[in-house]
N, C-alpha and C positions, 0 to 999 in steps of 0.2 A: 436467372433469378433477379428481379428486382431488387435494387440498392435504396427504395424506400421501405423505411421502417414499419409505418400502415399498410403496404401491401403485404404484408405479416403478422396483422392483429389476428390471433385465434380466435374462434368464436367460443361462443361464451359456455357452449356443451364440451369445448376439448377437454379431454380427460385432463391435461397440465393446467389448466386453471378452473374447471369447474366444481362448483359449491367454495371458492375461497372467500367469496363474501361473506359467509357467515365464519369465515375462522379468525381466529385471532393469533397471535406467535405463537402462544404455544399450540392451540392445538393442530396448526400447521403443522409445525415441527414434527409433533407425533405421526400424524399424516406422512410427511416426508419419511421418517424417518424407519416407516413402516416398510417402504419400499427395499427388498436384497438390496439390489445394487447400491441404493444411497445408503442402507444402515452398511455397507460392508465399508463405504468409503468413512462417513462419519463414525465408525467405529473404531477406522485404523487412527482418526485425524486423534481420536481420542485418547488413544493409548500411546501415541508420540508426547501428547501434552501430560500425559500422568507419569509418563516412566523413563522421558527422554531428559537429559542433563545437557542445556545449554555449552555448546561449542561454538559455534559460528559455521558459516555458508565459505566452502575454501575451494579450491582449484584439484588439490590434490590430497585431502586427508588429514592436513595439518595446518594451523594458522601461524602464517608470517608473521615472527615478532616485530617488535620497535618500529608498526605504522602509524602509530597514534601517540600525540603526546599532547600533556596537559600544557594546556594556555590559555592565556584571557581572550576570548570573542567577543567581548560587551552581548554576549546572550541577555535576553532582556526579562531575567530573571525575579527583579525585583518588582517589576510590573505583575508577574507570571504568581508571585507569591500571594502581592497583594489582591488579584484574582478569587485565587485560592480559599484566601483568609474571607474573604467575604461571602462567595461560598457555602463554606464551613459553619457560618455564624447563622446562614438562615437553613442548615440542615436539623430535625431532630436527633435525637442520639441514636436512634435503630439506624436513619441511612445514614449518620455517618460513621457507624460499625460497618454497615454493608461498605460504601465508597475505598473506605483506609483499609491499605496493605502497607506488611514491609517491605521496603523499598528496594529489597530481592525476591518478593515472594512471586511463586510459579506463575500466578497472575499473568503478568508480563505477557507471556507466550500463550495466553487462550482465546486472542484475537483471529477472528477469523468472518471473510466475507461474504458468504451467502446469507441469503434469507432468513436460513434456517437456526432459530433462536436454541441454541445446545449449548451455548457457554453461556452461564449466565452467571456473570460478578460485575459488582457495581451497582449503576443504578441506570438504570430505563428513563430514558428522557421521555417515550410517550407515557411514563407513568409518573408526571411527575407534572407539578403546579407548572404556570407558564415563568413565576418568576425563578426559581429553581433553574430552569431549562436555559433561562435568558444568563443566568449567573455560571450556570458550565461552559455555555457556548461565547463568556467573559472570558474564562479560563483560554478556552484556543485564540482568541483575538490577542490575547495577551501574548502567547506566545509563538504566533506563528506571523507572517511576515501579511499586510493586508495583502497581496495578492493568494498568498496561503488558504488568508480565511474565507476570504471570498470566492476560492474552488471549493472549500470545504463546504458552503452553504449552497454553491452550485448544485452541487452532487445531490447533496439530502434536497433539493428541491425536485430535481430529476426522478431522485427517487419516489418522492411525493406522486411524481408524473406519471412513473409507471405503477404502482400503486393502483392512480385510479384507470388507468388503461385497461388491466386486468382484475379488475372488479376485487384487489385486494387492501381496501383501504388500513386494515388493520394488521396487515404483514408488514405492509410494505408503507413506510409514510415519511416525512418530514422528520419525526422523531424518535425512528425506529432505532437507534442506537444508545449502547452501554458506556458507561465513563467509570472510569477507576483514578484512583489517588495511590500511588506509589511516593512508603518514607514520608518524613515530617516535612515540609517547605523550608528551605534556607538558602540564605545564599554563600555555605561553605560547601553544605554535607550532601551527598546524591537524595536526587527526590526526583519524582515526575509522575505523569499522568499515559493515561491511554484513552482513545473514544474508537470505538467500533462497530460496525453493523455491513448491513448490505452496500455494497461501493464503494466502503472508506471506513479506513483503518490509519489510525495516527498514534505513531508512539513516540513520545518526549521524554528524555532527561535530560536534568540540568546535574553537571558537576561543577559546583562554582559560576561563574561568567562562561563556561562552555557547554554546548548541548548536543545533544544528540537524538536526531528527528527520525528515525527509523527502526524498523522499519514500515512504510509507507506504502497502501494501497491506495487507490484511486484508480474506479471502473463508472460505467456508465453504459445502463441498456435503455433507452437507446441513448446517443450522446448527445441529444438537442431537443429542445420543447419546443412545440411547433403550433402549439394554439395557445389563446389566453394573457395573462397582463405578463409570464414570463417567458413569451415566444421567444426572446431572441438570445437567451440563454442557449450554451454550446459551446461545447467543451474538448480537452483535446487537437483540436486543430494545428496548434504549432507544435503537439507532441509527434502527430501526424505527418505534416507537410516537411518537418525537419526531417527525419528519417529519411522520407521517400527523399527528398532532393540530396540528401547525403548521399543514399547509395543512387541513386541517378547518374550524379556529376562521377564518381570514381571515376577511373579511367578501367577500361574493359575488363582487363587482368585481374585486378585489384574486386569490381563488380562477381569477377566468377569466384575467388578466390572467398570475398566474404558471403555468397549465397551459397548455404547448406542444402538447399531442397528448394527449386523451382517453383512445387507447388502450397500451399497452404497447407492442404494435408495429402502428402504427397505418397503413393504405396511403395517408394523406395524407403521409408521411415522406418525404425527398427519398433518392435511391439514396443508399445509403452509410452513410444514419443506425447501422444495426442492421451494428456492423462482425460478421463470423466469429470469436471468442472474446473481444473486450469488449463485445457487444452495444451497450449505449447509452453505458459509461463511454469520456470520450476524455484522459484522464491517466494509463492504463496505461501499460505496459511501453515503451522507448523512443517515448513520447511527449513528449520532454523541452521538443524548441519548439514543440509544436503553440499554433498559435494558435486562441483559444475566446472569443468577442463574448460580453458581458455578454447575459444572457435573464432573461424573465420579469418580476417583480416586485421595485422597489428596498425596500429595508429602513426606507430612510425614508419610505416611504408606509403602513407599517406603523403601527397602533396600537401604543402601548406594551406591550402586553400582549403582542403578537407578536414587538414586538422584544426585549423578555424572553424567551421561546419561542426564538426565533433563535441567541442569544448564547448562552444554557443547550445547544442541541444544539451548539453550536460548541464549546464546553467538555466536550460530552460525547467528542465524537470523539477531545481533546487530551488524555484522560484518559492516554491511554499517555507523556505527561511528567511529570519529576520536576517537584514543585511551584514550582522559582523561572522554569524557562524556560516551564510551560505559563501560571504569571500573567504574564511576558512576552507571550506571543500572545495570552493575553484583552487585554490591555492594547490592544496591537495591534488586534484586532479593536475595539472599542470606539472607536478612533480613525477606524477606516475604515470606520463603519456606513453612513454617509453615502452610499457608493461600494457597499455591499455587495449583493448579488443573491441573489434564489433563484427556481431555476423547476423545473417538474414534470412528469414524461409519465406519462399511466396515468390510471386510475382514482381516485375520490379515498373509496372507501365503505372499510370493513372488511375485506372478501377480497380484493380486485383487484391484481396486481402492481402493484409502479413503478418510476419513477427521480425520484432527486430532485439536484441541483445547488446550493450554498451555494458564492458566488464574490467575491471581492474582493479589492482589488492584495495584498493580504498573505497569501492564503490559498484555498485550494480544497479543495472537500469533495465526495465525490459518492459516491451512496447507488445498487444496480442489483439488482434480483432478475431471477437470468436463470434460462436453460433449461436443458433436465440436459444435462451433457456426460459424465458415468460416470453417473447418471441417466437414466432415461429419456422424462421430459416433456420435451414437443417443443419448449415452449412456459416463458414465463418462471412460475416459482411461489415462492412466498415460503418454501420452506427452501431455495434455494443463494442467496445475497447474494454479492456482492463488495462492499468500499467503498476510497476510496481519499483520500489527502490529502496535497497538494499544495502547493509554496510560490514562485508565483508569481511574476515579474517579477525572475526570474533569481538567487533563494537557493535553488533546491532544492540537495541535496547541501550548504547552505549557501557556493556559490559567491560570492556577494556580500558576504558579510561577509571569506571567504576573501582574493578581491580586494582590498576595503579594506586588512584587515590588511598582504597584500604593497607595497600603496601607501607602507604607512605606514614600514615596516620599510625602504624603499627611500629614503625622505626621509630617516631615520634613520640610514644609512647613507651616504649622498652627502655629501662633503671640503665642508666650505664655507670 
């Protein structure tokens, strides 16, 4: 198979992209949705999101207490609000009834990354004036670190890209994603926001000066733009080149010990492994309590060297925070090396797809090159990636800290 992307432009009769120029999200959706196999899959995603009670993503069934505790980050919060407020002030009152949720309402968990427009809260940035669009996408500059935001605006232009590749300019664009407002803005009380769509999904809150930015997708079909005034956009590469030279350098023992499966998708794999739209990743889209057994290789059996290697891709991924909450999670990580994992399926040479996993109570990271889905390799190849990150043992959405805080506010308040 060719490892260029254009040697797998469909034509314009294949059934998977023919007549989308004329749809728009939704009647995509319906289209999609039309299909057994995808209505059986987006039907199960939907009755996780209706009927499922927030736990968190755990090792064994049950989440690790006292990983998480309340402290000041300098999260940059007040930048984040003043975002917000501004905003707010040029919304009318319908969207900003649609935008505002309670700052626990189920919301939260109806982010999810395909194409296909099925969750719909908030508000549609391609539906919406350009200053509107320009004042949400304020909101993420404010609170994400500029290397953050500037993957963020990668992505959605990528997306723009293939879009027009596959003659879907109204599925797929620049501004095909939803934005939500979770809780009032302050800088005591929990609040935050979400934005979602095809290849990126971003979830923030702030508790006080501390936040918490997951959980985080970021995918890309294909992962580079190769004509036009944004050719040299492209993406992932140190998510990429980090991994392989991780498991590269191990030393042998250690290399066989962290690979699970040799091949990409290998027939020693047990049913199930290779799910239909997250292939190997399993902390997508309502995945919120899956349980995931530590695999592979612990980090303290690593030479120094590699756990240098480790630590630097874990930082690499955390690069979308602003500098006081992502030295927070190094911190973090650093503390829980001891406990930390990483394992591997695929190949381990230069061309070979893979997957790679980086897991500990504090954090989850996990790296997938899959197969074309508006592509047409059958088969996983290294320009579509998905990666995704995760927080573990019940803070994603920063639920645990959330908790604590209401614990505290509740002592606080009770007559003595």
């Amino acid at each position: 198979m060719s490892s260029n992307f254009r040697d797998h432009l469909r034509p314009k009769d294949d059934p998977r992209i023919a007549g989308l120029a004329e749809l728009d999200a939704y009647s995509h959706a319906d289209r999609i949705l039309s299909h057994p196999i995808a209505h059986q899959l987006f039907d199960r995603w939907r009755d996780l999101y209706e009927h499922t009670e927030f736990k968190g993503i755990t090792t064994q069934g049950e989440c690790v207490p006292g990983l998480f505790t309340k402290q000041d980050e300098q999260a940059p919060v007040q930048a984040s609000i003043q975002a917000v407020e501004h905003l707010l002030q040029g919304l009318t009152p319908e969207q900003t009834a649609i935008v505002q949720h309670a700052h626990d309402a189920r919301q939260w968990h109806a982010w999810m990354n395909p194409e296909v427009y099925m969750m719909r809260f908030g508000l549609r940035l391609d539906e919406l004036q350009a200053q509107t669009q320009d004042d949400i996408l304020a909101v993420l500059r404010a609170s994400l670190s500029p290397q953050g935001f500037e993957r963020a605006r990668q992505l959605m232009k990528i997306n723009h890209f293939l879009g027009e590749l596959v003659h879907a300019p109204k599925v797929m664009n620049e501004y095909s994603y939803n934005f939500n407002l979770f809780g009032t803005p302050s800088e005591t009380e929990p609040w935050g926001w979400n934005f979602y769509g095809h290849h990126l999904c971003l979830n923030c809150r702030f508790i006080g000066s501390q936040m918490v930015l997951t959980p985080v997708f970021m995918g890309a079909e294909p992962h580079a733009i190769d004509v036009g005034p944004l050719a040299e956009i492209a993406v992932f590469e140190q998510e990429e080149s980090g991994g392989l030279q991780l498991m590269q350098s191990l030393p042998l023992k250690l290399q066989q010990q962290a690979q699970l499966y040799t091949q990409k998708r290998d027939p020693a794999m047990p049913q199930g492994r290779i799910a239909f739209g997250d292939e190997l990743t399993l902390t997508g889209a309502f995945q919120d309590n899956r349980i995931i057994p530590e695999e592979g290789v612990c980090a303290m059996a690593m030479p120094a060297a590699q756990q240098a290697q480790l630590l630097a891709l874990m930082h690499t991924y955390l690069a979308y925070l602003p500098e006081g909450p992502r030295s927070a999670r190094m911190r973090e990580n650093h503390a829980h090396l001891a406990n930390t994992w990483f394992c591997w399926i695929g190949g381990t040479d230069d061309e070979s797809p893979f997957y790679y996993r980086i897991q500990s109570p504090v954090l989850i990271i996990e790296f997938d090159h899959h197969a074309g889905v508006f592509l047409g390799n059958p088969t996983p190849e290294k320009f579509h990636i998905h990666t995704l990150v995760r927080t573990p043992n019940g803070n994603d959405y920063g639920m645990d800290l959330v908790r604590q805080h209401c614990e505290c506010m509740q002592k606080i308040r009770l007559p003595r």
